[in-house]
N, C-alpha and C positions, 0 to 999 in steps of 0.2 A: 504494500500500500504506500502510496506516495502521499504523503500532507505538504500542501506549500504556500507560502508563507507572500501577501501581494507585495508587488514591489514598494520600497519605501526612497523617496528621494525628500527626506527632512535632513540637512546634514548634520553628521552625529564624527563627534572628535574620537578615532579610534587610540586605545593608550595602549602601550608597551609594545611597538611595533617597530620595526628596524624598515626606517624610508630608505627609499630607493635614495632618494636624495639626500647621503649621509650626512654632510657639511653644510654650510650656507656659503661659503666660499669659494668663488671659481677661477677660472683664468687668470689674468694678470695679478688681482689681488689676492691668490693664492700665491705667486710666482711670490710678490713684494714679501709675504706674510712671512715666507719660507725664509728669504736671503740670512737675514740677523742669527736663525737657527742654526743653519748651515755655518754662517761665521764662527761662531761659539762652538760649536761643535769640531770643526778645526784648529781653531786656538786652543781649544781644552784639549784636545788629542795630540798637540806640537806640544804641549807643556806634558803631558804622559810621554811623549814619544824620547823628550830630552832635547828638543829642538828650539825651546823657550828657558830661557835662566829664569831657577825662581832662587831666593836664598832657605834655605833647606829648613831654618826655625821659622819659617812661616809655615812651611806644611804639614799640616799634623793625620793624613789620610796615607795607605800607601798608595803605591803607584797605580794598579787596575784598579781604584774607585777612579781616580781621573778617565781612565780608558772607558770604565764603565758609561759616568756622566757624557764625554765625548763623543760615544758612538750614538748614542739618543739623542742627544742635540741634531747631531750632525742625520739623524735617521728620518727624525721629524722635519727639518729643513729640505732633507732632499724629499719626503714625502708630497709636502705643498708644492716643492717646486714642478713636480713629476704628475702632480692631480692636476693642475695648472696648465701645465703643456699638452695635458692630454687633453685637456679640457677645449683649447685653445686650436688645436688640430680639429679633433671631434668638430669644432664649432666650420671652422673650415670647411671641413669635408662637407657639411652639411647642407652649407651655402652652395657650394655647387651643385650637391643633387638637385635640390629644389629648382635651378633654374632651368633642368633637364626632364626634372621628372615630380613635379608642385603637383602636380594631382593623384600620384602614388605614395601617399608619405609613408606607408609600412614598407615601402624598399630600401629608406633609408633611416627613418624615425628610431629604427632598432635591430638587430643581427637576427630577424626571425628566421626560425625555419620553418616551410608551408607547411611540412607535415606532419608538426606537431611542438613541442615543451616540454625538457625533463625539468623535475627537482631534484639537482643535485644533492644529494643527500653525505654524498661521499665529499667534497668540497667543504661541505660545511664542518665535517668532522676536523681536515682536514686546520681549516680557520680558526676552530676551535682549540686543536695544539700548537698551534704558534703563538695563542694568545694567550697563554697558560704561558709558553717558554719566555716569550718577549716577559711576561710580567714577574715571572721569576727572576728575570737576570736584572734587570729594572729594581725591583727590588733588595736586589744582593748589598749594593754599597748601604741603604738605607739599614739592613741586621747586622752589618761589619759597624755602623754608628750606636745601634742599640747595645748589639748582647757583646761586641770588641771592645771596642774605644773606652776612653776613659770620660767622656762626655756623655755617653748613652744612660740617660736619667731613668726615673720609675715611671714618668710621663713618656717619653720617647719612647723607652719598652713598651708601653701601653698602645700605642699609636699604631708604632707597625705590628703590632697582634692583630688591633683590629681593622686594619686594613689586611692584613694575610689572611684573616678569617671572611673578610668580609668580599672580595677580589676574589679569595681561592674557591667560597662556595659557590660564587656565582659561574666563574671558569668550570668549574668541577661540573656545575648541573646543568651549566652547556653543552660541555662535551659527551657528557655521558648518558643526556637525552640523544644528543644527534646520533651515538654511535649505536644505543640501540634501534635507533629508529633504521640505520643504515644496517645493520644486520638482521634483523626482522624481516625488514622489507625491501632492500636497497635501493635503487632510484627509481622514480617513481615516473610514469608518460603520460601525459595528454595529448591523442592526437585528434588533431583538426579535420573536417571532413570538408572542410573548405577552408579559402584561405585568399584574401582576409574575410574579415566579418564586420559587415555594413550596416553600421545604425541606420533602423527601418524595418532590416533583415532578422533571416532565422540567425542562432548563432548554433550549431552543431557540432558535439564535439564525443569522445571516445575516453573516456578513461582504462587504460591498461594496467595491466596487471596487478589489480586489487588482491588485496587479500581473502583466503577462506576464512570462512568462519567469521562473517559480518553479521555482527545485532542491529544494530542502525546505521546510516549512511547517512551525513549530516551537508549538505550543499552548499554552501555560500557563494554567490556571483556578484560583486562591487564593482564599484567604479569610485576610484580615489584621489582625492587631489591635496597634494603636499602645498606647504606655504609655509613662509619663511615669519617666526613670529618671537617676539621680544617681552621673553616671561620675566619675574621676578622669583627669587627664591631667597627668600629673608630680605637680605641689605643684598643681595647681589644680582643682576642684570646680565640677561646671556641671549643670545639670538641662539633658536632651537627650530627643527624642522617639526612639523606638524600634521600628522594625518587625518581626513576628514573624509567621511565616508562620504559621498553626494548621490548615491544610486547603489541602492540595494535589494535582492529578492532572496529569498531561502529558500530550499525543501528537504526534505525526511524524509529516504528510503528504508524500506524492510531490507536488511540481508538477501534475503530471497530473489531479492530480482535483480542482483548480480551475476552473469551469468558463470558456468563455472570454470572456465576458462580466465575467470577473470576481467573482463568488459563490462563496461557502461556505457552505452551509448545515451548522450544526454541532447538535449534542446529545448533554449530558450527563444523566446521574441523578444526584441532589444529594442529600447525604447529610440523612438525618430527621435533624435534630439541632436544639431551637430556640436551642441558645445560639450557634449561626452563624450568628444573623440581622443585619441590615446595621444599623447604630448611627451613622448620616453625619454627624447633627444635633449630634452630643454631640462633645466632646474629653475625652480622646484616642478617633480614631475606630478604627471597627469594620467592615472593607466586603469586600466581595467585588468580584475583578478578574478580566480575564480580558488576558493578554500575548501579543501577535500580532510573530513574527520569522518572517523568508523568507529564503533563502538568493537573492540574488538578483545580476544583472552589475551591477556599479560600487556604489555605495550601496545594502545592504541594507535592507529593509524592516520596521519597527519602530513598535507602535502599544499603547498602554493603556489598554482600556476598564472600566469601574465597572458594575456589573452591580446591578438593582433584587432582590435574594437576602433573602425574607425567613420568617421564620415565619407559619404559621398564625395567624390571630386567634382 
């Protein structure tokens, strides 16, 4: 039995969500952001390397805390300056499709492939242990100041516990969600039975290789639009990306009527509307999803695919 749920276009801020649009910062002002970091991180690494005179009763760290601070400065500054340039290229390329091909924007808007969407699941795992290693080693100089040095107070100690605690569970329950989610089920397809998909139109689509043994099938089709917004948190002031649902419909399937091969064949009608067309290329972006959960034994089944949703030319 399918129950479904009407479309709702009231927009609704969705929370704990990782935007497409990770930064607020692009191009050039990423390149700027970056220099100063990169600087520092050089200098600080010539003075670990020996290639800066310091006089020797000024430093009271040894030598790999510099290398350590060094290579993070210097990581983050080549980070912006490299999201920057890519951004700035990206921007490039883009202008010229459009003068070639403005009426096809899914050719160039985003790397589709017509025949469908994995979620990487493997990827994520992978994200997931560098950002566990990066923050250990990040961390290293900060426990050589607590539980080494001779300045490491009972507040300092206190500090970096609760940031080790606080940082490693959160790493910890990243990782070791995505890894069983990747071993359970590993990557995950949606294929497209056409391609693109024209507000107006049907939007028809395939879900592969689901799992046996589904209690419920839980559907979610959005349309999302990011925006650059300037919160408060206490006395502090931060520009943050923001997700907001603008076009939403649900439905509930029974297990049952997956077939047992594993296939879904799904379809919706998408609402005529052309300012819900998908915007991937641009920040903040503008896209259409579609959210796949199963009620299923032991680790539940969870998957999010990007859907090609665009306007008439």
């Amino acid at each position: 039995m399918t129950v479904s749920a009407p479309p709702a276009s009231e927009p609704v801020e969705l929370r704990g969500r990782q935007p497409i649009s990770r930064t607020t910062i692009h191009g050039w002002p990423s390149i700027i952001f970056g220099l100063p970091f990169t600087a520092a991180g050089v200098a600080i690494l010539m003075l670990w390397a020996g290639k800066i005179e310091v006089d020797p009763g000024k430093v009271h760290a040894p030598p790999w805390v510099f290398g350590v601070f060094g290579f993070f400065f210097l990581l983050a500054g080549l980070s912006f300056i490299w999201h920057g340039g890519i951004g700035l290229r990206r921007k490039a390329e883009i202008r010229n499709a459009k003068k070639s091909r403005a009426s096809s924007p899914w050719l160039w808007d985003y790397p589709w492939q017509a025949l469908g969407i994995s979620d990487n699941r493997f990827k994520k795992v992978l994200h997931a242990l560098l950002m566990i290693t990066v923050f250990a080693v990040f961390l290293a100089p900060f426990h050589w100041w607590a539980f080494v040095s001779r300045d490491g107070g009972t507040m300092v100690k206190a500090m970096v516990i609760v940031f080790d605690v606080i940082f490693g569970l959160a790493g910890g329950i990243y990782l070791v969600s995505n890894l069983a989610l990747f071993l359970k089920y590993g990557n995950s397809r949606l294929r497209f039975n056409n391609f693109p998909f024209l507000l107006g139109d049907a939007l028809s689509v395939t879900l592969a290789d689901l799992p046996a043994e589904i209690r419920e099938l839980s559907l979610d089709l959005r349309f999302i639009e990011e925006k650059y917004e300037t919160r408060s948190r206490g006395t502090k002031r931060e520009s943050v990306v923001v997700c907001y649902q603008l076009y939403h419909e649900s439905r509930t399937l029974a297990g049952r009527e997956v077939s047992p091969s594993g296939k879904l064949a799904l379809e919706w009608q998408l609402p005529d509307d052309a300012s819900l067309t998908t915007t991937l290329s641009e920040r903040p972006a503008r896209f259409w999803e579609l959210e796949v959960k199963a009620d299923t034994p032991g680790v539940d089944y969870h998957s999010r695919f990007l859907l090609p949703v665009y306007a008439r030319g």
